[in-house]
C-alpha positions as CSV (number, residue, x, y, z in Angstrom):
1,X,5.8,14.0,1.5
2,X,4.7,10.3,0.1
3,X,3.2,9.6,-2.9
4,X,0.6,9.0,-1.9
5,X,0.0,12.0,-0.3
6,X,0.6,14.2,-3.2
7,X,-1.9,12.2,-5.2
8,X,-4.7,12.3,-2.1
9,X,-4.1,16.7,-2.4
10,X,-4.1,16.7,-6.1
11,X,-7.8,14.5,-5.8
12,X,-8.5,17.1,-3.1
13,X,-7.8,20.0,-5.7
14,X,-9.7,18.8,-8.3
15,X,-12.8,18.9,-6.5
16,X,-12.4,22.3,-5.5
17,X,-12.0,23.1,-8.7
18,X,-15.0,21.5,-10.2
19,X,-17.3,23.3,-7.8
């Protein structure tokens, strides 16, 4: 897994987690 990657799922997260 890149860096990028892990960054683009964290972003991902997030917004599930604001909803």
């Amino acid at each position: 897994m890149s860096a990028a990657e892990l960054e683009k799922s964290k972003e991902q997260l997030a917004e599930l987690l604001e909803k």
